[in-house]
BAFI-3210 file (N, C-alpha, C; in Angstrom, 3 decimals, decimal comma, padded with zeros to 6 digits):
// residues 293
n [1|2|3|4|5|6|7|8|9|10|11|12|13|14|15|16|17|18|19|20|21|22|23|24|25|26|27|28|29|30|31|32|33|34|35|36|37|38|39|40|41|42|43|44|45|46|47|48|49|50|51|52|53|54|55|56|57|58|59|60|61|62|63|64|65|66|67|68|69|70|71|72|73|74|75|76|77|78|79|80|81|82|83|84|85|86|87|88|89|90|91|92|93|94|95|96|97|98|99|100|101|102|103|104|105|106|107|108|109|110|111|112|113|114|115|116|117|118|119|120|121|122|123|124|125|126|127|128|129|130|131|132|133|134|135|136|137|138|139|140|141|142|143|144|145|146|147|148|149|150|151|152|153|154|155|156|157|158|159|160|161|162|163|164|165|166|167|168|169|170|171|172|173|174|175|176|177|178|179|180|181|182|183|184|185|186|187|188|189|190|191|192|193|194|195|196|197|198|199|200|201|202|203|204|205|206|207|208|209|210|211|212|213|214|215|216|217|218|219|220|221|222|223|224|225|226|227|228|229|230|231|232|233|234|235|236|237|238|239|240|241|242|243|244|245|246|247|248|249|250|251|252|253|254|255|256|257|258|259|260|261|262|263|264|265|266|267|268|269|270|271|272|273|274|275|276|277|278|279|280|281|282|283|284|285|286|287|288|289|290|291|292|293]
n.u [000,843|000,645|002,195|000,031|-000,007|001,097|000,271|002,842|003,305|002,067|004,029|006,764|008,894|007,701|005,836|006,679|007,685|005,067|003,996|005,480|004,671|002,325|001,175|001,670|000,051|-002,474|-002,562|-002,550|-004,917|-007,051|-007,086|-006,212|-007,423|-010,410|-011,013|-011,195|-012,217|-015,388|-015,592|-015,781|-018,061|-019,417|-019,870|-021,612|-023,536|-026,779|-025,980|-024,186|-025,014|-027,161|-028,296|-029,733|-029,142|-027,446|-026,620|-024,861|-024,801|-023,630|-020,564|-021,677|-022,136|-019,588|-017,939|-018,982|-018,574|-017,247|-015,232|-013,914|-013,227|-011,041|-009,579|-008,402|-006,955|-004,927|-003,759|-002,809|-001,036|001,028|002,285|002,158|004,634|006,082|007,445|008,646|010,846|011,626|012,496|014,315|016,771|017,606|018,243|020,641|022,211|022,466|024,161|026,336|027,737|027,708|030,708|034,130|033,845|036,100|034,060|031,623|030,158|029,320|027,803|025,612|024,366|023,999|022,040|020,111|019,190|016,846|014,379|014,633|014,351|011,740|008,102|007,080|009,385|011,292|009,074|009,221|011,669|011,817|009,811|010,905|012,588|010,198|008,442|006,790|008,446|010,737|014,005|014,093|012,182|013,896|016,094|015,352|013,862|016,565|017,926|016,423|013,361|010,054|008,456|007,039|004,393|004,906|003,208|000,474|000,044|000,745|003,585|003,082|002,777|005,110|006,836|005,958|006,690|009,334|010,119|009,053|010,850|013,524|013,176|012,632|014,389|016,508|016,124|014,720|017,583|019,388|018,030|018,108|020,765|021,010|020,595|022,129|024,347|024,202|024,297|026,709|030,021|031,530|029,749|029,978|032,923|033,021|031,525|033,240|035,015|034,367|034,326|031,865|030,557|030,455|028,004|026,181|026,611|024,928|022,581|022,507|022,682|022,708|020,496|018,914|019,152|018,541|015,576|013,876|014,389|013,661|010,779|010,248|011,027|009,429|006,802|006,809|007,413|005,254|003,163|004,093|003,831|001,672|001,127|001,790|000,483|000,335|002,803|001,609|-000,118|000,612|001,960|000,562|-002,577|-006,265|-007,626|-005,994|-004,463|-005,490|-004,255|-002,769|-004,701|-005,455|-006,737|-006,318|-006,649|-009,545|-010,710|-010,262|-011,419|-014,043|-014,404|-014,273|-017,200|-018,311|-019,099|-019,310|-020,067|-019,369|-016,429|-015,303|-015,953|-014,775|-011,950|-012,136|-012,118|-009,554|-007,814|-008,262|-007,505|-004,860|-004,180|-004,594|-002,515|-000,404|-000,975|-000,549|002,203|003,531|002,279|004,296|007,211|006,500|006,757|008,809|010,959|010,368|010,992|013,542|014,592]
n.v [-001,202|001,870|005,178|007,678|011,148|013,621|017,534|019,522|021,795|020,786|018,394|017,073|018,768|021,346|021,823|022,152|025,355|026,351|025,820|027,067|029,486|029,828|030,355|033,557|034,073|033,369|035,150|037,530|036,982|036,979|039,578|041,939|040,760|040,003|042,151|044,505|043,431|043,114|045,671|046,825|046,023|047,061|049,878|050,037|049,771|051,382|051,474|050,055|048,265|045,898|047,231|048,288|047,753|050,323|050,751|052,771|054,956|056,158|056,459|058,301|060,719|061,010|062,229|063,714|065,674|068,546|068,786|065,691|066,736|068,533|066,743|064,825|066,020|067,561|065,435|064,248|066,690|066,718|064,214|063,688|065,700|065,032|062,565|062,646|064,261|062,843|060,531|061,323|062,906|060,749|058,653|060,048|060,122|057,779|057,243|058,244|057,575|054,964|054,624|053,996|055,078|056,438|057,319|056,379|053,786|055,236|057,148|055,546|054,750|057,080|058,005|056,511|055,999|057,418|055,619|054,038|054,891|056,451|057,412|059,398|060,341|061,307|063,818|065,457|066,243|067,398|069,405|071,362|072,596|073,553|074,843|077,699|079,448|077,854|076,823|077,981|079,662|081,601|081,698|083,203|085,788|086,498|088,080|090,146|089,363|088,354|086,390|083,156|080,995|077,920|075,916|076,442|077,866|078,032|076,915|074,313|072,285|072,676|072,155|069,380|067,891|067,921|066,783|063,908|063,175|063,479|061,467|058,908|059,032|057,351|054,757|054,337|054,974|052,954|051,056|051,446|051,641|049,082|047,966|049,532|048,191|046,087|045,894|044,859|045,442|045,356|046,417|049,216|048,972|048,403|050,131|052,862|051,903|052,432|054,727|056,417|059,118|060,374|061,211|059,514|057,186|056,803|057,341|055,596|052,403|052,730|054,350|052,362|049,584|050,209|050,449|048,254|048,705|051,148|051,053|049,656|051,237|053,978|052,705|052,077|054,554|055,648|054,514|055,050|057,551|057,656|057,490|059,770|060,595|059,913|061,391|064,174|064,058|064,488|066,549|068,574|067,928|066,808|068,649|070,072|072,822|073,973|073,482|070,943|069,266|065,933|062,561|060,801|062,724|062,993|060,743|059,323|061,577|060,756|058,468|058,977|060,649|058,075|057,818|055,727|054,564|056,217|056,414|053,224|054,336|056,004|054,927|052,717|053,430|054,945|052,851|051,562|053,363|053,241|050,534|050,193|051,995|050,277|048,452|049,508|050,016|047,949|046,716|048,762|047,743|044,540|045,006|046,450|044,848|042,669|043,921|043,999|041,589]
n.w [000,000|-001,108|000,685|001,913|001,026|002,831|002,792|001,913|003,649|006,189|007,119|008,571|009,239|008,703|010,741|013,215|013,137|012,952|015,397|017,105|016,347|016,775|019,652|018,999|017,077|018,257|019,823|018,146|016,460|018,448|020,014|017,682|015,301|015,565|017,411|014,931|013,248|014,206|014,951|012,258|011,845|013,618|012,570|010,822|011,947|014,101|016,884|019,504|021,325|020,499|018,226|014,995|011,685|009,645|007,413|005,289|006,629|008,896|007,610|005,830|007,739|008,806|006,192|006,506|008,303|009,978|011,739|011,190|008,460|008,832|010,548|008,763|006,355|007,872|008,748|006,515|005,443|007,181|006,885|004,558|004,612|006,532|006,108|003,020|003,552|005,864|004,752|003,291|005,104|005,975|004,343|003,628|005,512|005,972|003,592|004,209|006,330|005,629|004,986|006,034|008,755|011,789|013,978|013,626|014,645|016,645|016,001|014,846|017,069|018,835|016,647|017,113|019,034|019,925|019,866|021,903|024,155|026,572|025,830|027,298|028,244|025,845|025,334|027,466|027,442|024,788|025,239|026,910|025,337|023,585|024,968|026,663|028,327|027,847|026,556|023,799|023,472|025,463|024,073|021,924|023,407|024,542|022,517|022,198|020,955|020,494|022,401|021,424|021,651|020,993|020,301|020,488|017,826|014,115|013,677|015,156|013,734|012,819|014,821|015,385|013,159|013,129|015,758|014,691|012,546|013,978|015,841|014,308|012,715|012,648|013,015|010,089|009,100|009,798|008,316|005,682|005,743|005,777|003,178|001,689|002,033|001,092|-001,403|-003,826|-004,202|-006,444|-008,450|-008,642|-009,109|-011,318|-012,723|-012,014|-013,790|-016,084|-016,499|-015,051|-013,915|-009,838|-009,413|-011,450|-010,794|-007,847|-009,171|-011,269|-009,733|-007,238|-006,589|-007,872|-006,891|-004,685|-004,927|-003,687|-000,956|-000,261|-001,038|000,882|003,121|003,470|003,068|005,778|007,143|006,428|007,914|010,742|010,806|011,315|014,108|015,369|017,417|020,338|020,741|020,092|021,533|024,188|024,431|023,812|024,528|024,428|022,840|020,731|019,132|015,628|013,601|014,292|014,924|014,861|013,148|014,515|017,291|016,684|016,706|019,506|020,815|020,097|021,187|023,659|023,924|023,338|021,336|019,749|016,891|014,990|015,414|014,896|012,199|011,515|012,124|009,851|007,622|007,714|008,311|005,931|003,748|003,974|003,654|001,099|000,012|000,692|-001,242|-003,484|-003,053|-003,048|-005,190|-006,815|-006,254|-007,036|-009,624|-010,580|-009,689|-011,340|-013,571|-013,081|-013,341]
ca.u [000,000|000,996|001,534|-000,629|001,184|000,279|000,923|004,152|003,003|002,174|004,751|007,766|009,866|006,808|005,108|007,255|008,034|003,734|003,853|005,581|004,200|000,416|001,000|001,549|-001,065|-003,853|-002,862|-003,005|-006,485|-007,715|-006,490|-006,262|-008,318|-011,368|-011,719|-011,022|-013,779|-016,016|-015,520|-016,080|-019,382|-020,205|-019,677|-022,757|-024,862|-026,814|-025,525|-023,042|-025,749|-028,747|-028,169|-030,159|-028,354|-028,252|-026,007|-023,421|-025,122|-022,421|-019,733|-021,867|-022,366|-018,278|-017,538|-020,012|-018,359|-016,214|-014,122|-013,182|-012,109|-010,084|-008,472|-007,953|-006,627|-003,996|-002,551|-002,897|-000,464|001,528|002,504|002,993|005,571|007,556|008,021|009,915|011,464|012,514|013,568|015,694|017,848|017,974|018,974|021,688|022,884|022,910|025,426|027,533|027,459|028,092|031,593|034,862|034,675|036,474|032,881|030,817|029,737|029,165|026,819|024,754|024,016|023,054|020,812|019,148|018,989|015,362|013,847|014,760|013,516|010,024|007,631|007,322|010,691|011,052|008,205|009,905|012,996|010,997|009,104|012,234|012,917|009,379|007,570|006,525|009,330|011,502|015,040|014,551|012,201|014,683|016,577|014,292|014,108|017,577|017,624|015,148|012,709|008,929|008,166|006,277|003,423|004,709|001,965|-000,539|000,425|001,208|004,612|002,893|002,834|006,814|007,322|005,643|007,987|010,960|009,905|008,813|011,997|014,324|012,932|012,612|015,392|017,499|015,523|015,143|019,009|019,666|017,339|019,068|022,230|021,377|020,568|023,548|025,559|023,640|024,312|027,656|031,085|031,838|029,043|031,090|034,053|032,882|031,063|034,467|036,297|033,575|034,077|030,961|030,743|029,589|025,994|025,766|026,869|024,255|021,545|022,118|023,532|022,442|019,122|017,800|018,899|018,169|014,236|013,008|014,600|013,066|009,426|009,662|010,921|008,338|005,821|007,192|007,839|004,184|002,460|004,686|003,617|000,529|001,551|002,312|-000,576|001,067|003,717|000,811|-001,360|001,134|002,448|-001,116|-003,617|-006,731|-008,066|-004,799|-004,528|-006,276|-003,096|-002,281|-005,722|-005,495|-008,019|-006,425|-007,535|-010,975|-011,069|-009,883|-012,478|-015,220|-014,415|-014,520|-018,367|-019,021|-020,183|-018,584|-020,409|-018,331|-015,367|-015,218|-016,298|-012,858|-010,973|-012,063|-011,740|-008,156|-007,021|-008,804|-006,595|-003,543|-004,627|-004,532|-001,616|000,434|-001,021|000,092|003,775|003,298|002,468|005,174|008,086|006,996|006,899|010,277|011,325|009,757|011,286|015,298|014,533]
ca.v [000,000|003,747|005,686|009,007|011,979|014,969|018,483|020,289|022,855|019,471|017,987|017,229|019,921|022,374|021,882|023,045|026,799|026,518|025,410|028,304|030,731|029,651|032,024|034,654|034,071|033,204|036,768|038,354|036,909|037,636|040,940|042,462|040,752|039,752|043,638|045,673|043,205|043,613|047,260|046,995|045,725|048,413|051,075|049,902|049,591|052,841|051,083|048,609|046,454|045,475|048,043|047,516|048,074|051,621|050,998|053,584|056,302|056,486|056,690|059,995|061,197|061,034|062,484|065,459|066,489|069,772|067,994|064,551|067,318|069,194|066,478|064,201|067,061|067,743|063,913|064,242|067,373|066,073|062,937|064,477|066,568|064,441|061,511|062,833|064,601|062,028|059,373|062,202|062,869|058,841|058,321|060,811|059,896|056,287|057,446|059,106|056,097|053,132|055,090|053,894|056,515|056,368|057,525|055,290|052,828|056,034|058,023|054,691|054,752|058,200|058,415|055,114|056,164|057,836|054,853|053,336|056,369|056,062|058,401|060,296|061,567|062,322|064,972|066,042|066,811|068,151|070,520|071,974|073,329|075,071|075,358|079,240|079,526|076,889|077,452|078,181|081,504|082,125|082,673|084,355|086,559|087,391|088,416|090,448|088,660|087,946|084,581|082,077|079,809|076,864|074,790|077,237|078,248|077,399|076,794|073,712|071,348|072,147|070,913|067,652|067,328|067,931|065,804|062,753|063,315|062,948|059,960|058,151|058,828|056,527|053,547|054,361|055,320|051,451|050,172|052,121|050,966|047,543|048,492|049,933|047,190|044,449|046,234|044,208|046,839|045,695|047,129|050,300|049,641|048,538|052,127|054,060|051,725|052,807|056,697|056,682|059,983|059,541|061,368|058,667|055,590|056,896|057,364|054,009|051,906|052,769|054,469|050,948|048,757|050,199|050,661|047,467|048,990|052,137|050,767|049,212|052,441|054,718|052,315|051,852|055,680|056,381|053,862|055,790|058,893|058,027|057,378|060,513|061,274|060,058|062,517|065,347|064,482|065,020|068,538|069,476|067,471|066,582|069,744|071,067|074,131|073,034|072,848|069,675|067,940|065,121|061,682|059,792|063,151|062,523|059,206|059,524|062,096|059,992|057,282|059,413|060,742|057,089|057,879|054,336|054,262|057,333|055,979|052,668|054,120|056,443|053,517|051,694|054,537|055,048|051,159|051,384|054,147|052,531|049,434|050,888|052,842|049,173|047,650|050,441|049,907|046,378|046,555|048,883|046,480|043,785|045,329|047,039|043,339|041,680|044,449|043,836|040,243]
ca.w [000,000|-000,693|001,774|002,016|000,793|003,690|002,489|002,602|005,521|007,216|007,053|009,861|009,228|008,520|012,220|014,518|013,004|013,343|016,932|018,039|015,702|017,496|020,470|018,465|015,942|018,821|020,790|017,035|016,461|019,488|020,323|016,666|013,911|016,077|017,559|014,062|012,167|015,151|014,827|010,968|011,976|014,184|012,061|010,026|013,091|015,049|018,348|020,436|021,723|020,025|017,121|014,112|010,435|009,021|005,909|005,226|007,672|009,857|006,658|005,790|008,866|009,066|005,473|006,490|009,582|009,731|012,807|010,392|007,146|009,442|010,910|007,774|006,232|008,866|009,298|005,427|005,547|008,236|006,842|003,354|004,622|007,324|005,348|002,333|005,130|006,810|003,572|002,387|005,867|006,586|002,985|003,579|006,767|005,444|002,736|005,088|007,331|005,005|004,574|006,754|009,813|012,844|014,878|012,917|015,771|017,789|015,394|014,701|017,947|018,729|015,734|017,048|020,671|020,374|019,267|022,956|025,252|026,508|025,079|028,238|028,186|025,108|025,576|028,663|026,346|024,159|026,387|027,568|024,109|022,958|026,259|026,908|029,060|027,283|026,114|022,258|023,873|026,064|023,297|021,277|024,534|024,843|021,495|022,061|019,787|021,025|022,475|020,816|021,996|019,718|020,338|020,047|016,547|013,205|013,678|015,842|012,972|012,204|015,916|015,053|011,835|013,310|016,487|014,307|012,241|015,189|016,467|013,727|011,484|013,396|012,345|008,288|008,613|009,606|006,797|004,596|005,267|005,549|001,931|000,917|002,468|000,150|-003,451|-004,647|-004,431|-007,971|-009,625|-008,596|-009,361|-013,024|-013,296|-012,253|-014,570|-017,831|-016,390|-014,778|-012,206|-008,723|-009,715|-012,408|-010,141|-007,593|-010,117|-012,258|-009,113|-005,383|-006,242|-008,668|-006,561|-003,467|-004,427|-002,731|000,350|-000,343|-000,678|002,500|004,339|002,764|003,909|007,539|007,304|006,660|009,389|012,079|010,949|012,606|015,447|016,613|018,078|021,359|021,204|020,199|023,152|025,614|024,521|023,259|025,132|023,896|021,596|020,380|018,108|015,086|012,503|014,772|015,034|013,709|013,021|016,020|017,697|016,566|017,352|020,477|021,240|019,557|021,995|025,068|024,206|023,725|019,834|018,755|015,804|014,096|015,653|014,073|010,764|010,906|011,670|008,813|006,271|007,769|007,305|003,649|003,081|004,633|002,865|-000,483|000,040|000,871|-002,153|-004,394|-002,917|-003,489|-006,844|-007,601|-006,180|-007,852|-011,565|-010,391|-009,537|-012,603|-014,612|-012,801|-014,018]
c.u [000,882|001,140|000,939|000,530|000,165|000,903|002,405|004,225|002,562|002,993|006,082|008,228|008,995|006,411|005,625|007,927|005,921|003,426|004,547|005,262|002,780|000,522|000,793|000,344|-002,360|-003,986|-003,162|-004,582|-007,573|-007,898|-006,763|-007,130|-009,608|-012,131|-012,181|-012,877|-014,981|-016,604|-016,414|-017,767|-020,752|-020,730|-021,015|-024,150|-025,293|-026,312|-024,907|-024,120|-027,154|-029,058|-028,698|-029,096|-028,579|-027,262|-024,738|-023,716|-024,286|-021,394|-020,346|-022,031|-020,796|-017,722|-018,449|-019,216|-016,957|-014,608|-013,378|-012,497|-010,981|-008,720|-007,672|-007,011|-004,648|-003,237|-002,422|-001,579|000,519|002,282|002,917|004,329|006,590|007,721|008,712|010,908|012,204|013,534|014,674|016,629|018,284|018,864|020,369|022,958|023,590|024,107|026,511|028,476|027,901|029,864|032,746|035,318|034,821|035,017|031,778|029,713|028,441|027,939|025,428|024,216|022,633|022,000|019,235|018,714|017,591|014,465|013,370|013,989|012,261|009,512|007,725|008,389|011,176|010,230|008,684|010,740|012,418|010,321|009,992|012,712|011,914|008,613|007,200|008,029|010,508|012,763|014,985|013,448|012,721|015,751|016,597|014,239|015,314|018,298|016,990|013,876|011,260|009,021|007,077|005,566|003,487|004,013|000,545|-000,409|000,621|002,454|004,257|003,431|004,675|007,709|007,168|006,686|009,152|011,303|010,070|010,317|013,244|014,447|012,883|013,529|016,572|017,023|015,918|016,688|019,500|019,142|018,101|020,257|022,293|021,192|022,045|024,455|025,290|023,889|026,302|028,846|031,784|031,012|029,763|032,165|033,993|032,632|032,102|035,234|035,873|033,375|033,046|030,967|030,020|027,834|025,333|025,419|025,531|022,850|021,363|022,531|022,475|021,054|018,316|018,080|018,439|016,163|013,509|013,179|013,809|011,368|009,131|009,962|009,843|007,048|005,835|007,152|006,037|002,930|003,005|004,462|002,306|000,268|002,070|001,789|000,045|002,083|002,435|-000,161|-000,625|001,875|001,322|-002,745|-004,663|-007,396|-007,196|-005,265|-004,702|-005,409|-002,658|-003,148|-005,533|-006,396|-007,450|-006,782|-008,997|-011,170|-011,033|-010,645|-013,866|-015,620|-014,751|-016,077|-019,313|-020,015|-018,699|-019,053|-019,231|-017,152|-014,768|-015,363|-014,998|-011,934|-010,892|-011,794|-010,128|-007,253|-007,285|-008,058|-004,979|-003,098|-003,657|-003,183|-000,331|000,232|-000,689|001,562|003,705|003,423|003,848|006,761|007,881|007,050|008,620|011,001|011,172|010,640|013,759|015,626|014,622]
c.v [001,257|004,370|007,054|009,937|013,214|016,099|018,723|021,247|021,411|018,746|017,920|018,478|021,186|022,835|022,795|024,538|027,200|026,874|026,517|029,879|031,056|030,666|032,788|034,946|033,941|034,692|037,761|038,561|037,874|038,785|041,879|042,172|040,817|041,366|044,193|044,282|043,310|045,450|047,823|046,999|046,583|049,404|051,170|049,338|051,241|052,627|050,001|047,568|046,679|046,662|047,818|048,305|049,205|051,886|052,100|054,948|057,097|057,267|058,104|060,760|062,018|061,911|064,015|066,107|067,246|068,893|067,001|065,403|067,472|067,883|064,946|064,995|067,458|066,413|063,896|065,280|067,050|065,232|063,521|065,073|065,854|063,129|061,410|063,190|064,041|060,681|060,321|062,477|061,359|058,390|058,816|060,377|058,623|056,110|057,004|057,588|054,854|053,562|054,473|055,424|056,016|056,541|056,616|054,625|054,354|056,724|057,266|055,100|056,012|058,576|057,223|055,060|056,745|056,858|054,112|054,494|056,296|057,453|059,898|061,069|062,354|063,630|065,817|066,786|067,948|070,082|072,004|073,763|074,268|075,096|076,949|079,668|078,464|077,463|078,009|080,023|082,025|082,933|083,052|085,881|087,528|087,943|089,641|090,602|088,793|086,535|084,124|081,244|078,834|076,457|074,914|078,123|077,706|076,743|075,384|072,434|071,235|071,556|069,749|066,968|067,060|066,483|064,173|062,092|062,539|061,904|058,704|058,088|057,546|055,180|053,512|054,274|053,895|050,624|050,709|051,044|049,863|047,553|048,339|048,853|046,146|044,748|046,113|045,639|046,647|046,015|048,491|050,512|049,298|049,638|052,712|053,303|051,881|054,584|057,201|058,003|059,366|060,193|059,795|057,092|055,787|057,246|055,884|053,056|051,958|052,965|053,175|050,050|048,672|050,558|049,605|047,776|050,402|052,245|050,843|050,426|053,165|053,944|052,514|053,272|056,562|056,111|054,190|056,885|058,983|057,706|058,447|061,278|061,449|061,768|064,359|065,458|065,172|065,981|068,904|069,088|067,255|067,518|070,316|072,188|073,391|072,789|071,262|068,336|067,068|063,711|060,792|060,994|062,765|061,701|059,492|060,296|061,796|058,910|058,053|059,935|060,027|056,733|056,823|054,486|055,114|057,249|055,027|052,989|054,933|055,929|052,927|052,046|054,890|053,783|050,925|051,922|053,446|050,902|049,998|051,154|051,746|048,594|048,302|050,353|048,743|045,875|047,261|048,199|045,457|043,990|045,903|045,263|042,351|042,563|044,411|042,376|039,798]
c.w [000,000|000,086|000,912|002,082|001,789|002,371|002,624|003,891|006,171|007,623|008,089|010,071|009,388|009,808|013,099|014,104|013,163|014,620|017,769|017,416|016,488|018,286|020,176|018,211|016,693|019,322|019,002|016,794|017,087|019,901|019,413|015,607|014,544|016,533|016,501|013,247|013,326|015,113|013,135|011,223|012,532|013,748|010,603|010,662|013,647|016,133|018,488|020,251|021,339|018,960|015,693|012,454|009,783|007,897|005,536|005,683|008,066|009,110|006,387|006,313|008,519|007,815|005,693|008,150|009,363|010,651|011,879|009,522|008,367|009,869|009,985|007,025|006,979|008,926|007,864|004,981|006,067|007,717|005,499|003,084|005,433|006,697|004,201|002,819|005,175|005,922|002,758|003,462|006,213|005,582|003,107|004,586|006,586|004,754|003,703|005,700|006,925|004,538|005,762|007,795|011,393|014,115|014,466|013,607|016,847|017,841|015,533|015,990|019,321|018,174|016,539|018,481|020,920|020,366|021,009|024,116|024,880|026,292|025,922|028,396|027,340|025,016|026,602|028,074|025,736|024,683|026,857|026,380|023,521|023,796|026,134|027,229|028,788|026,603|024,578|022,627|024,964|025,602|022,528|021,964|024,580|023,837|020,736|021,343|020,679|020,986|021,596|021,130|020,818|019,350|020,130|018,356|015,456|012,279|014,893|014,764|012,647|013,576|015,670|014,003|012,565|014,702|015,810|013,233|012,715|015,906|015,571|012,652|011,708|012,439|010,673|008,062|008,393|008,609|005,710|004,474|004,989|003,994|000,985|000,603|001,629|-000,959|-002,974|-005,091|-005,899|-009,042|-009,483|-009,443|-010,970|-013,476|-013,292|-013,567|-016,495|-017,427|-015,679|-013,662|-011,022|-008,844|-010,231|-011,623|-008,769|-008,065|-010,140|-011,089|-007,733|-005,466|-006,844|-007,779|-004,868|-003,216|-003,844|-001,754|000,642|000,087|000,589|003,487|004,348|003,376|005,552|008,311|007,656|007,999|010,613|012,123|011,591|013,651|016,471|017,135|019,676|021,876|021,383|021,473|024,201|025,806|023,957|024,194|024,255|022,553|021,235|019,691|016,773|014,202|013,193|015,255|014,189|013,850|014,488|017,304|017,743|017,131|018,632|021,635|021,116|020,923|023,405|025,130|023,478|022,125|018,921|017,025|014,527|014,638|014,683|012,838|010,134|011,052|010,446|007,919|006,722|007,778|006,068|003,122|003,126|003,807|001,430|-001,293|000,113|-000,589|-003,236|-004,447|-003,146|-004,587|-007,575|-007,402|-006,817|-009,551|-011,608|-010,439|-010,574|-013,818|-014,257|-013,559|-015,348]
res [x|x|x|x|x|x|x|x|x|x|x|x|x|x|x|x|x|x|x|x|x|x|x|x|x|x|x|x|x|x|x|x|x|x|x|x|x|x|x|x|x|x|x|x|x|x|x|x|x|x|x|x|x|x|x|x|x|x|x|x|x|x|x|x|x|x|x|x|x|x|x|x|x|x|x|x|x|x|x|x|x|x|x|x|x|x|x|x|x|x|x|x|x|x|x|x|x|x|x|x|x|x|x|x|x|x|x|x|x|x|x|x|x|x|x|x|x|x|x|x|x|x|x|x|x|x|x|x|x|x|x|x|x|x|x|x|x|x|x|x|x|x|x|x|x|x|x|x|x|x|x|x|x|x|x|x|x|x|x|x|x|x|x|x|x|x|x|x|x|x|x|x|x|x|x|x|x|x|x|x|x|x|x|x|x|x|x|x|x|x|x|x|x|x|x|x|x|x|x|x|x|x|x|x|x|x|x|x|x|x|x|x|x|x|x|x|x|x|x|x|x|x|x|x|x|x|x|x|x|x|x|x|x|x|x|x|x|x|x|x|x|x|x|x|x|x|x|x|x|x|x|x|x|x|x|x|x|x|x|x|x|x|x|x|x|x|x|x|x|x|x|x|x|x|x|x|x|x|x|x|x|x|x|x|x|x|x|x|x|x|x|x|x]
***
């Protein structure tokens, strides 16, 4: 008799990278997929419990409210602006960095040191610098300049840049390099040895083969940009100055007067977008990839 052929994911070798993946994958479930489709569900109900179906109510409710433009708008702005931002100093730094320097070890480190500091302190730091009474109008002050209510102003949003910047360049800088470090030092030295300049060799060379590394920052770059609501709550609090509202504002305030329904429905329109926005980078790696081939 034959034996029975199992699958390949069944299979000896297959199991046990399963068997300890399960933990994970049950707290994922549980925790993450089970809430957000839950939520999905909501957001096409009038209520939590015992809510009957009101179709895409909610969705126009949410696309009609002055509060959602404003603060779509703003993380829309926001995110526009610190993420070329931030893939153009990481990129740079990366250069620098993949170069033989005596500080090398030292820099990495520094750049990569915000990443580790809990949020709280950072803001503390922070604070220090555009508070009322904070050293940058101190010396504005002694200057004799007028102070500045950063946070109250429209010079609020270029705190957030520079903030989200700082903390996160560290990270991209290391993707980068690991980048750099993977493109082959004799495609180089073939370019210098056909004349190539260094524009040219970073054109035809570092920037083609470094766009799968690129994708993935750019993505990673933009799902952290919304994340920094954290940092905005706790130098702005909940209603900031309105250049810095932004949808995890909303939310955030949705949830506190208990109006789930228009909560969940700007969740779901901000993973659709987020969605979208992955499968667009998605597609263009693999035609980039199909087209290196």
């Amino acid at each position: 008799m034959s034996k029975i052929q199992l699958p390949t994911w069944l299979g000896k070798e297959s199991i046990a990278p399963w068997i300890f993946l399960a933990p994970s994958a049950v707290g994922f479930i549980l925790f993450y997929i089970i809430p957000f489709g839950m939520g999905i569900v909501y957001s096409f109900t009038d209520a939590t419990i015992g809510g009957s179906f009101v179709g895409f109510d909610n969705y126009s409710a949410l696309l009609t409210s002055r509060s959602f433009h404003k603060a779509a708008m703003n993380t829309s702005l926001f995110t526009s602006i610190s993420v070329p931002l931030l893939i153009l100093f990481s990129l740079v730094l990366a250069i620098l960095l993949n170069r033989q320097l005596t500080i090398r070890s030292w820099l990495q480190t520094s750049f990569v040191l915000p990443l580790v500091v809990p949020v709280a302190s950072i803001i503390m730091i922070w604070q220090i610098f555009v508070d009322w009474n904070g050293a940058l109008n101190a010396w504005l002050h002694s200057h004799n300049w007028a102070r500045i209510d950063w946070m109250q102003s429209d010079g609020s949003i270029g705190v957030l840049v520079i903030l989200y910047i700082w903390k996160n360049v560290g990270y991209d800088m290391i993707l980068f390099l690991a980048g750099l470090q993977a493109i082959p030092v004799s495609y180089y030295e073939s370019a210098r040895m056909d004349g190539a300049s260094r524009l040219r060799q970073f054109v035809h060379i570092t920037l083609v083969y470094l766009t799968p590394t690129m994708i993935f920052v750019v993505l990673i770059s933009i799902i952290n940009s919304f994340k920094v609501f954290r940092e905005t709550y706790l130098l702005a609090g909940d209603y900031p100055y309105d250049r810095i509202y932004m949808l995890q504002h909303y939310m955030n305030n949705m949830f506190f007067s208990l109006d789930i329904q228009k909560l969940t429905a700007g969740a779901t329109l901000m993973v659709g977008c987020i969605l979208i926005l992955v499968f667009v980078l998605l597609a263009v790696e693999r035609r980039f990839q199909s087209f290196m081939e």
